[in-house]
DSSP file (Angstrom, degrees, kcal/mol; ACC not computed):
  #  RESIDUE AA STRUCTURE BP1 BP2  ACC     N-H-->O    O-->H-N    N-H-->O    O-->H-N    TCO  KAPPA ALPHA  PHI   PSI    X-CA   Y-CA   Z-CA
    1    1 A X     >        0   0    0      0, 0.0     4,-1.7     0, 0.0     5,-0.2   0.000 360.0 360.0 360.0 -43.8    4.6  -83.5  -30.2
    2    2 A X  H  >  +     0   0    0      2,-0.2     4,-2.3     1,-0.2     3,-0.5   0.911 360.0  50.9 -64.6 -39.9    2.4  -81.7  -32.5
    3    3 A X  H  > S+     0   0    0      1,-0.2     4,-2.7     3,-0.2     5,-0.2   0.987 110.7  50.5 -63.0 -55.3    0.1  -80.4  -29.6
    4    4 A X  H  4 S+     0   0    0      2,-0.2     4,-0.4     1,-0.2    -1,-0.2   0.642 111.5  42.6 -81.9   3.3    3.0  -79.1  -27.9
    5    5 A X  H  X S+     0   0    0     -4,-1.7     4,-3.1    -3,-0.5     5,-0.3   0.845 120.9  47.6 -78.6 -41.9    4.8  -77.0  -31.2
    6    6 A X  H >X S+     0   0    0     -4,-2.3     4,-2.6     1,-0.3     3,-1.7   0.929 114.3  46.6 -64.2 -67.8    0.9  -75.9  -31.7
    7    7 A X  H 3X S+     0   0    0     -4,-2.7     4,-2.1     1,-0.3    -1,-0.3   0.721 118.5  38.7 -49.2 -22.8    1.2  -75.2  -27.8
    8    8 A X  H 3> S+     0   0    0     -4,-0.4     4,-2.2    -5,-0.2    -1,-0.3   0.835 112.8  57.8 -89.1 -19.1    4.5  -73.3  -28.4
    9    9 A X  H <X S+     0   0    0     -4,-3.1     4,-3.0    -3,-1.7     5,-0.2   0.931 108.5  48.4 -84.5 -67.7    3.3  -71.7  -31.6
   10   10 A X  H  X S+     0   0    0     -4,-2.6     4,-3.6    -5,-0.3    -2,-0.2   0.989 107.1  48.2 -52.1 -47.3    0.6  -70.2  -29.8
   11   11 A X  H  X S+     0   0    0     -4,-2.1     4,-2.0    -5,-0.2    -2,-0.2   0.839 114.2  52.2 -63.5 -20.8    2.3  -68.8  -27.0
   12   12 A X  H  X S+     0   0    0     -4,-2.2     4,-1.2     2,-0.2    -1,-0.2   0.801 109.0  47.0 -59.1 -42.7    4.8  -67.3  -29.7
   13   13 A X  H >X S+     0   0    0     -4,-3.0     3,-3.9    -5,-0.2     4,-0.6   0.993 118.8  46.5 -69.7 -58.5    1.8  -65.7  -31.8
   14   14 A X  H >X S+     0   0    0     -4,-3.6     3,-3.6    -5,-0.2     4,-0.6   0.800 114.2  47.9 -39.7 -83.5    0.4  -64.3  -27.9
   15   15 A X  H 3< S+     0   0    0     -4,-2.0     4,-0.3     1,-0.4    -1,-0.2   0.338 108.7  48.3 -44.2 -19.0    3.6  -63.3  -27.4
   16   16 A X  H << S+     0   0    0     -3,-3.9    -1,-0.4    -4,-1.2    -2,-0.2   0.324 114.0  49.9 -97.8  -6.7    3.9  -61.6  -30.8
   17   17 A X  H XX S+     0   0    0     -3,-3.6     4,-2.0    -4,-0.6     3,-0.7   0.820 105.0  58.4 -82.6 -62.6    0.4  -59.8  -30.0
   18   18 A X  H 3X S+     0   0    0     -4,-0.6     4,-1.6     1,-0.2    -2,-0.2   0.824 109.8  47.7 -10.6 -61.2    1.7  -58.7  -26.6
   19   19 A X  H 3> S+     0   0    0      1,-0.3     4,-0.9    -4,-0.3    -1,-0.2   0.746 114.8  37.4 -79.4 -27.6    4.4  -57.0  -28.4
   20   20 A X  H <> S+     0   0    0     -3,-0.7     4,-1.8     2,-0.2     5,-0.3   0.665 108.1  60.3-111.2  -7.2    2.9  -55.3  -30.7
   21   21 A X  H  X S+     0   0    0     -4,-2.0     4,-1.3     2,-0.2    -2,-0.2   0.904 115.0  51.6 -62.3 -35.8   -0.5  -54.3  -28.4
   22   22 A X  H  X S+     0   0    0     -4,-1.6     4,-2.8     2,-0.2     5,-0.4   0.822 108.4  48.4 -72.7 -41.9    2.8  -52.6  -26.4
   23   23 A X  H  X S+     0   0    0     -4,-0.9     4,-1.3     1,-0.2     3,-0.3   0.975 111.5  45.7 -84.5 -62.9    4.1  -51.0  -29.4
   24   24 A X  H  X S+     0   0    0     -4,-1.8     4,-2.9     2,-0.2     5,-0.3   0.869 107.8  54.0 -34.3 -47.5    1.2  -49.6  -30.3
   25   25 A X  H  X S+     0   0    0     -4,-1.3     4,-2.8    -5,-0.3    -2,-0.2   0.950 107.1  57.1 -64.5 -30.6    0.3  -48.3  -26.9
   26   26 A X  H  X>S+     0   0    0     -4,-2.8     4,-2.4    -3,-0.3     5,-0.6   0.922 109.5  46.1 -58.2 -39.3    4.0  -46.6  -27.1
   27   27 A X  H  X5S+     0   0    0     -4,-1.3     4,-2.3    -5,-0.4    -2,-0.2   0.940 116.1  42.3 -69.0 -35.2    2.8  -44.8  -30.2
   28   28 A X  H  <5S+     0   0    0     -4,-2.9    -1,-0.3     2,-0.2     4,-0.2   0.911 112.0  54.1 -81.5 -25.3   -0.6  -43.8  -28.8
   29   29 A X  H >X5S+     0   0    0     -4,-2.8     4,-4.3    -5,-0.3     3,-0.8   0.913 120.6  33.6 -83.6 -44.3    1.1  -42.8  -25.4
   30   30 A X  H 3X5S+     0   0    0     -4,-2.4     4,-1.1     1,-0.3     5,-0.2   0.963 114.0  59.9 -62.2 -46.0    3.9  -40.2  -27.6
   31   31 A X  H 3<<S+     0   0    0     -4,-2.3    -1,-0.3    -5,-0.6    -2,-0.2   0.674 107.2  37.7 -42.4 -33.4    1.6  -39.6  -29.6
   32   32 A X  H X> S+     0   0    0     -3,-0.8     4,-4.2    -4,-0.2     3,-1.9   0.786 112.3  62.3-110.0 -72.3   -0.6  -38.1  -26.8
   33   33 A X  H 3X S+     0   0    0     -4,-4.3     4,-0.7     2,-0.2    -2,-0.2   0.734 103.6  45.7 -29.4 -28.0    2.2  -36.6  -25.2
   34   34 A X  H 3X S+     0   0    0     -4,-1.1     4,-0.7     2,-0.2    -1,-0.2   0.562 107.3  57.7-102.7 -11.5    3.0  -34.6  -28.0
   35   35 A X  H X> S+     0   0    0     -3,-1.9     4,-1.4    -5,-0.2     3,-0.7   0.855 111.5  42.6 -92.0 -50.1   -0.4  -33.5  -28.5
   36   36 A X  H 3X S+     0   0    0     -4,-4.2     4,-1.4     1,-0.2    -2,-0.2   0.713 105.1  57.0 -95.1  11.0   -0.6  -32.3  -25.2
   37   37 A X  H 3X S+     0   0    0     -4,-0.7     4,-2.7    -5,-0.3    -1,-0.2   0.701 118.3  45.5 -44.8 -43.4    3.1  -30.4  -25.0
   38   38 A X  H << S+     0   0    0     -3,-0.7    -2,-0.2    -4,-0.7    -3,-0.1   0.731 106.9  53.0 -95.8  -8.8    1.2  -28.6  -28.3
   39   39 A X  H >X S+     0   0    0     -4,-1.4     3,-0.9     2,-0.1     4,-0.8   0.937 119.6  37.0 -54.4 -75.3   -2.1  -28.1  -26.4
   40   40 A X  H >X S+     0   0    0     -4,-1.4     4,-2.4     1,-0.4     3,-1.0   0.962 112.0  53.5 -72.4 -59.3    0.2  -26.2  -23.5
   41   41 A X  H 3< S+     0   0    0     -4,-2.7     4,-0.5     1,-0.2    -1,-0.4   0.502 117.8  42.5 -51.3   1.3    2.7  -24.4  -25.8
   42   42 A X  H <> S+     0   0    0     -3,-0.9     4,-2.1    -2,-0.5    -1,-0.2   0.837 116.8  44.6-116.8 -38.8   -0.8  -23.0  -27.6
   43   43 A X  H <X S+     0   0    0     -3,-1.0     4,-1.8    -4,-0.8    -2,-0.2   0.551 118.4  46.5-103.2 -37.1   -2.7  -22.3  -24.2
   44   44 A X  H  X S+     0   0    0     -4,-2.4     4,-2.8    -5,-0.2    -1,-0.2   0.907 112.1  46.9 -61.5 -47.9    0.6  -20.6  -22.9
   45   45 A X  H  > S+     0   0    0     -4,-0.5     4,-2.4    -5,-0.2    -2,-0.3   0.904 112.0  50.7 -54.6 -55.9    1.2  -18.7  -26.0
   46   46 A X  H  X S+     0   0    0     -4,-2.1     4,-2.1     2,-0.2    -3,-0.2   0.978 112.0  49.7 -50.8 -65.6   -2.7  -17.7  -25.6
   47   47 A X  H  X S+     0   0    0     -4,-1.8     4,-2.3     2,-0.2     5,-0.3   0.964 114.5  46.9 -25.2 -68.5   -1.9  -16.6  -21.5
   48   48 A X  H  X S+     0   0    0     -4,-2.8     4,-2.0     1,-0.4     5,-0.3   0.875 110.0  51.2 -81.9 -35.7    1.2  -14.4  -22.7
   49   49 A X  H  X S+     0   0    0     -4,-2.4     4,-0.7     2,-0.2    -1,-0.4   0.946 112.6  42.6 -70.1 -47.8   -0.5  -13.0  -25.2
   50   50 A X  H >X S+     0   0    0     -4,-2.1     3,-2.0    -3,-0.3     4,-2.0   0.958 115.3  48.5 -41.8 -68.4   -3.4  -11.9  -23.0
   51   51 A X  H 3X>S+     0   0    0     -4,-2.3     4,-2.2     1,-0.3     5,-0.5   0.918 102.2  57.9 -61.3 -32.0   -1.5  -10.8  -20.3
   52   52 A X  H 3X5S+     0   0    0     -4,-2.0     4,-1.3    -5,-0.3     5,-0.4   0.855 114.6  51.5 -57.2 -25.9    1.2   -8.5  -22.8
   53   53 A X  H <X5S+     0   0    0     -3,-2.0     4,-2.4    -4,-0.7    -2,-0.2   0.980 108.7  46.7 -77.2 -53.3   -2.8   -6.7  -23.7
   54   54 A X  H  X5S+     0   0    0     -4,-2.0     4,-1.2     1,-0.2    -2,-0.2   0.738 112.5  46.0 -84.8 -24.3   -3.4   -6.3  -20.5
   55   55 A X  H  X5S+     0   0    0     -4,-2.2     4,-1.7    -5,-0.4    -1,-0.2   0.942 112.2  54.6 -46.9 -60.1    0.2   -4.7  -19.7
   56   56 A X  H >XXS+     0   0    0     -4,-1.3     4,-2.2    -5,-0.5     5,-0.8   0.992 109.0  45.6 -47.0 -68.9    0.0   -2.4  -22.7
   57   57 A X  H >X5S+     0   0    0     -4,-2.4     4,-0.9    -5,-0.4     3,-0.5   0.917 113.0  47.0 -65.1 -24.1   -3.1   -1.0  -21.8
   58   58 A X  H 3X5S+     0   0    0     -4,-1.2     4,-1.3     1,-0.2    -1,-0.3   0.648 114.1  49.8 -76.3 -17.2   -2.2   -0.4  -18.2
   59   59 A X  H <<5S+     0   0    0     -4,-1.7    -1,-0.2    -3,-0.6    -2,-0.2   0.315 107.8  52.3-112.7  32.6    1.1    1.1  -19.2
   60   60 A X  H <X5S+     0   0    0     -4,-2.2     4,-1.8    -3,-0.5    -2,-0.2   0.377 110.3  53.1 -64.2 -19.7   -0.5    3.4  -21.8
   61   61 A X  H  X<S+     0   0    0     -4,-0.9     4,-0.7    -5,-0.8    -2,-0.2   0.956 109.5  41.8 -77.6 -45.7   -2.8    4.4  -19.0
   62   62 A X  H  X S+     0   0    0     -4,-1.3     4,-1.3     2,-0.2    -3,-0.2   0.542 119.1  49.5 -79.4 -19.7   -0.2    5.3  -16.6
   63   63 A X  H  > S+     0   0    0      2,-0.1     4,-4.3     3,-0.1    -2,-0.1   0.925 111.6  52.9 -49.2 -39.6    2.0    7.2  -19.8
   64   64 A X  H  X S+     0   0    0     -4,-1.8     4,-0.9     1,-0.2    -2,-0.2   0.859 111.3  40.8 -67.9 -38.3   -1.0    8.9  -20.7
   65   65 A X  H  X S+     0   0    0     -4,-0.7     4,-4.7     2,-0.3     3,-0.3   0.904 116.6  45.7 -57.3 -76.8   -1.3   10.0  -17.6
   66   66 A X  H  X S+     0   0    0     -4,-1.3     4,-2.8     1,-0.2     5,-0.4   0.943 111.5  57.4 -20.7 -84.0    2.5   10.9  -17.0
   67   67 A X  H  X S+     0   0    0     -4,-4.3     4,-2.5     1,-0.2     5,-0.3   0.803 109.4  44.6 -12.9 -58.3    2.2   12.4  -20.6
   68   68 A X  H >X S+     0   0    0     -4,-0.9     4,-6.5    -3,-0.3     3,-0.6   0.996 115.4  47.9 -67.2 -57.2   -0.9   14.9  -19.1
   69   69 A X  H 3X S+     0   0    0     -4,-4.7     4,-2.5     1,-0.3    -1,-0.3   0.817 109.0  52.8 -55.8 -20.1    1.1   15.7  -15.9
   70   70 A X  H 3X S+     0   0    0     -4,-2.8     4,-2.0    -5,-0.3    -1,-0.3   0.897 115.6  42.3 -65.9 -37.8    4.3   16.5  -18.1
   71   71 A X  H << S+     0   0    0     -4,-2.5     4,-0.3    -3,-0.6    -2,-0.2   0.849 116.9  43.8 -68.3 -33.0    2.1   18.9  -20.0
   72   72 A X  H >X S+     0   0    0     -4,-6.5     4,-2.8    -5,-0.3     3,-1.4   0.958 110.2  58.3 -81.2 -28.3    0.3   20.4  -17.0
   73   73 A X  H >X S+     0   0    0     -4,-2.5     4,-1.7    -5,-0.4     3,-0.6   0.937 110.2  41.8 -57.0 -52.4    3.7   20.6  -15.1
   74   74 A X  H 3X S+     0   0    0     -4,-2.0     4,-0.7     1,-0.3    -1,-0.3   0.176 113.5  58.2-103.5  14.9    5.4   23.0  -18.1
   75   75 A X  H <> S+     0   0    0     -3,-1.4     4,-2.3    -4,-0.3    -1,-0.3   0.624 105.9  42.5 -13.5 -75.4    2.1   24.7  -18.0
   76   76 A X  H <X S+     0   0    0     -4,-2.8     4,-2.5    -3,-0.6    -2,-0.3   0.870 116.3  51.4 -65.8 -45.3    2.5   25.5  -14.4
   77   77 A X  H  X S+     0   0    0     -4,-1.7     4,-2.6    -5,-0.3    -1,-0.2   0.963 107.1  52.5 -44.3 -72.2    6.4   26.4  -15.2
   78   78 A X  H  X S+     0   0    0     -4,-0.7     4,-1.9     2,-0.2    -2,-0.2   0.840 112.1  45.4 -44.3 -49.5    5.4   28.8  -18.1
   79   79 A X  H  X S+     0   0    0     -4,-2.3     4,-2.2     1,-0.2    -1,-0.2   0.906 114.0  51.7 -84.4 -35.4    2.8   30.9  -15.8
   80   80 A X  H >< S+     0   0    0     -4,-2.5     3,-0.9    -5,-0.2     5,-0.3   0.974 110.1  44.3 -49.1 -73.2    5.3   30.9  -13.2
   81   81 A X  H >X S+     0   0    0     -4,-2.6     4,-2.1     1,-0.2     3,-0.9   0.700 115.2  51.8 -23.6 -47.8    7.9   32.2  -15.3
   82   82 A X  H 3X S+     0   0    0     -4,-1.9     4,-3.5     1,-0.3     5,-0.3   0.985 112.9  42.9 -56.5 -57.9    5.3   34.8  -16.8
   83   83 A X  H << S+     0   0    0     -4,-2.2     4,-0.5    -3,-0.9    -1,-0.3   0.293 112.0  50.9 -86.2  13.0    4.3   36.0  -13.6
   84   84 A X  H <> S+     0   0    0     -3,-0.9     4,-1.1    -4,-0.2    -1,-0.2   0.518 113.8  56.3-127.7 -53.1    8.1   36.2  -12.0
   85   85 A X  H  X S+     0   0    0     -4,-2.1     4,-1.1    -5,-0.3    -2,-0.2   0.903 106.6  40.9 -38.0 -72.6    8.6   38.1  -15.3
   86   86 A X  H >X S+     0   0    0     -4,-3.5     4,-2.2     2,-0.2     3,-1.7   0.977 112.6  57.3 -57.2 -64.9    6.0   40.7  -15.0
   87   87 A X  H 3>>S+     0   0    0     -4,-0.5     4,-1.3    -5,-0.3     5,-0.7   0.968 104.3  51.5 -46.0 -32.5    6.8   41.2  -11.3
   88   88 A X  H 3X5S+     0   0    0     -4,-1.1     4,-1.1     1,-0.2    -1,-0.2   0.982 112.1  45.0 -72.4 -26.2   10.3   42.0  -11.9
   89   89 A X  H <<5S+     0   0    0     -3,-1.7     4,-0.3    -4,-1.1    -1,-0.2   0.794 114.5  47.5 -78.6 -17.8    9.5   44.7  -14.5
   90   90 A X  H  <5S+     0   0    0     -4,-2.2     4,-0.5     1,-0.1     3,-0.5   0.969 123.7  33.5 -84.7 -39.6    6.7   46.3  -12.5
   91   91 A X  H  X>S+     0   0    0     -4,-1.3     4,-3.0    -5,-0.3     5,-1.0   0.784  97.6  86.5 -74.3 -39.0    9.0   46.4   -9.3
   92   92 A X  T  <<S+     0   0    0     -4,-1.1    -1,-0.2    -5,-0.7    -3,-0.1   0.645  85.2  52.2 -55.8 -19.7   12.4   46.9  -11.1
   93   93 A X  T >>5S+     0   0    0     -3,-0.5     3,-2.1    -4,-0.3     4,-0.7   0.916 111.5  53.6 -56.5 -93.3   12.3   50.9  -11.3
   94   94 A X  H 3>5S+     0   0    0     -4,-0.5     4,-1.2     1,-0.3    -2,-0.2   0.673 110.1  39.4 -21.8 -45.4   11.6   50.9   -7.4
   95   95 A X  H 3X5S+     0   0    0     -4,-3.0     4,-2.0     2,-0.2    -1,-0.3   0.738 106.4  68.6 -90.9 -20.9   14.3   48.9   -6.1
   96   96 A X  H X><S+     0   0    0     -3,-2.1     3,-2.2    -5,-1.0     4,-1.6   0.930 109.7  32.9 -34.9 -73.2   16.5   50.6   -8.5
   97   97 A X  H 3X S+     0   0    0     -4,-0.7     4,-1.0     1,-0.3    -2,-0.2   0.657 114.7  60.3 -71.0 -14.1   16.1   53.9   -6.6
   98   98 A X  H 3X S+     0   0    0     -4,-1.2     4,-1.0    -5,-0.4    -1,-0.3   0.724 113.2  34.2 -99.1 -10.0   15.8   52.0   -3.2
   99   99 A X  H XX S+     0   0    0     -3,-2.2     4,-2.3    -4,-2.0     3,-0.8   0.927 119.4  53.1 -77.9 -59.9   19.7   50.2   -3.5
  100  100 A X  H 3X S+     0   0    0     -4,-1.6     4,-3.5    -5,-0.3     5,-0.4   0.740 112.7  42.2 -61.9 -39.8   20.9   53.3   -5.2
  101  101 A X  H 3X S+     0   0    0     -4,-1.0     4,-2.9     2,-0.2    -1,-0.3   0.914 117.6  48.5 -18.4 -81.2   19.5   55.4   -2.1
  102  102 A X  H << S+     0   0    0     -4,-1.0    -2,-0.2    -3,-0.8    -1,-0.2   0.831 122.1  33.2 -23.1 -65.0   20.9   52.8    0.3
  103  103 A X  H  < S+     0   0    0     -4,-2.3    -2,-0.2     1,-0.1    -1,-0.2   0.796 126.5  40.9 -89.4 -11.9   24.2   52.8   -1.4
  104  104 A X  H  < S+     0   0    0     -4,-3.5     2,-1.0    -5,-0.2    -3,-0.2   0.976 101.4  61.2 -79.1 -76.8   24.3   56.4   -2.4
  105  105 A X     <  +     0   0    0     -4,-2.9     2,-0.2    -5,-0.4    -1,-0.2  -0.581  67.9 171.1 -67.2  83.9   22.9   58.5    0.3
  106  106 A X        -     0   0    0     -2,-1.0     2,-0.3    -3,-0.1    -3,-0.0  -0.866  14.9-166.2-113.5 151.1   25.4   57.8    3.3
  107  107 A X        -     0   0    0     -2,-0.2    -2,-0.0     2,-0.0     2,-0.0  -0.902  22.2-120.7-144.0 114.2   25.0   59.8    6.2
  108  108 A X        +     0   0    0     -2,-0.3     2,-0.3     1,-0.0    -2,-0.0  -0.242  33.9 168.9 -41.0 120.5   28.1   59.7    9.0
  109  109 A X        -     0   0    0     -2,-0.0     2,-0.4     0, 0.0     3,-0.0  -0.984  39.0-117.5-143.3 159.9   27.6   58.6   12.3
  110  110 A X        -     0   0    0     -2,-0.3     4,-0.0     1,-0.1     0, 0.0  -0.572  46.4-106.6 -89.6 124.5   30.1   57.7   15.2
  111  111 A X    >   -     0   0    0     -2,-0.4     3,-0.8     1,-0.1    -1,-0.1  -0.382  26.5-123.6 -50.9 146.2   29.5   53.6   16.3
  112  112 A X  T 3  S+     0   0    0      1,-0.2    -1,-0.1    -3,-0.0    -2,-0.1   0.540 114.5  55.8 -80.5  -4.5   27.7   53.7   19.7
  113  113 A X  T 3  S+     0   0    0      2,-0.0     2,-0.7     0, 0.0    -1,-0.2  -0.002  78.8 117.4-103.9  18.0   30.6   51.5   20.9
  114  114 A X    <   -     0   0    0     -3,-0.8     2,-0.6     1,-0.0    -4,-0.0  -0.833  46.1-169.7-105.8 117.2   33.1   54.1   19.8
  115  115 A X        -     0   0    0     -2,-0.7     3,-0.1     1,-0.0    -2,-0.0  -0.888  20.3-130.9-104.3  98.5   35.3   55.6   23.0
  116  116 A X        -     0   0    0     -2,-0.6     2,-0.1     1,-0.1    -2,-0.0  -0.044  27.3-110.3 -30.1 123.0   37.4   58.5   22.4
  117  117 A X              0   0    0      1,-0.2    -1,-0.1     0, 0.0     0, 0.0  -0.591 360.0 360.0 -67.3 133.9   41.0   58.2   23.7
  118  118 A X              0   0    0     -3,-0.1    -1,-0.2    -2,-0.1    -2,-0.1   0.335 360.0 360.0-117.8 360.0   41.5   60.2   26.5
């Protein structure tokens, strides 16, 4: 009888080793899980951040750019304007006298499609 409680008493202590080699191995396996979930959340966070640099600076390079073209466009506007400006004052005497002419100066003539009643 005594051999087989000592037999049952061991297979209870294995059994009580089992459990707790298992339980432990749970702990190391969450444990390890959670280290690497905080591994990827850091190494994602590290990605986003890089790519948000690399965004920035490519869309201050295409602002800056925009920005230049805005400047050179109202540039280009102004010297039009100037030069729309001048022409109209150098010209504006002349075409004065050439509507007033036009509308002034009429000289009567019979339509070539005009037939006398007879």
């Amino acid at each position: 009888m005594t051999s087989q409680s000592q037999g049952i008493q061991q297979l209870l202590q294995a059994e009580k080793r089992a459990k707790d080699k298992l339980e432990e191995a749970k702990k190391r396996k969450g444990k390890r899980l959670r280290q690497a979930k905080e591994e990827a959340t850091a190494e994602i966070d590290h990605y986003r951040l890089q790519r948000e640099k690399e965004f920035r600076n490519k869309e201050t390079s295409v602002m800056g750019s925009q920005g230049n073209l805005s400047a050179k466009i109202d540039e280009q506007t102004t010297e039009a304007i100037r030069n729309l400006t001048s022409s109209y004052h150098r010209n504006m005497e002349s075409m004065m006298k050439k509507l007033l002419s036009t509308i002034c100066d009429i000289s009567p003539e019979i339509h070539p499609n005009f037939r006398p009643a007879v």
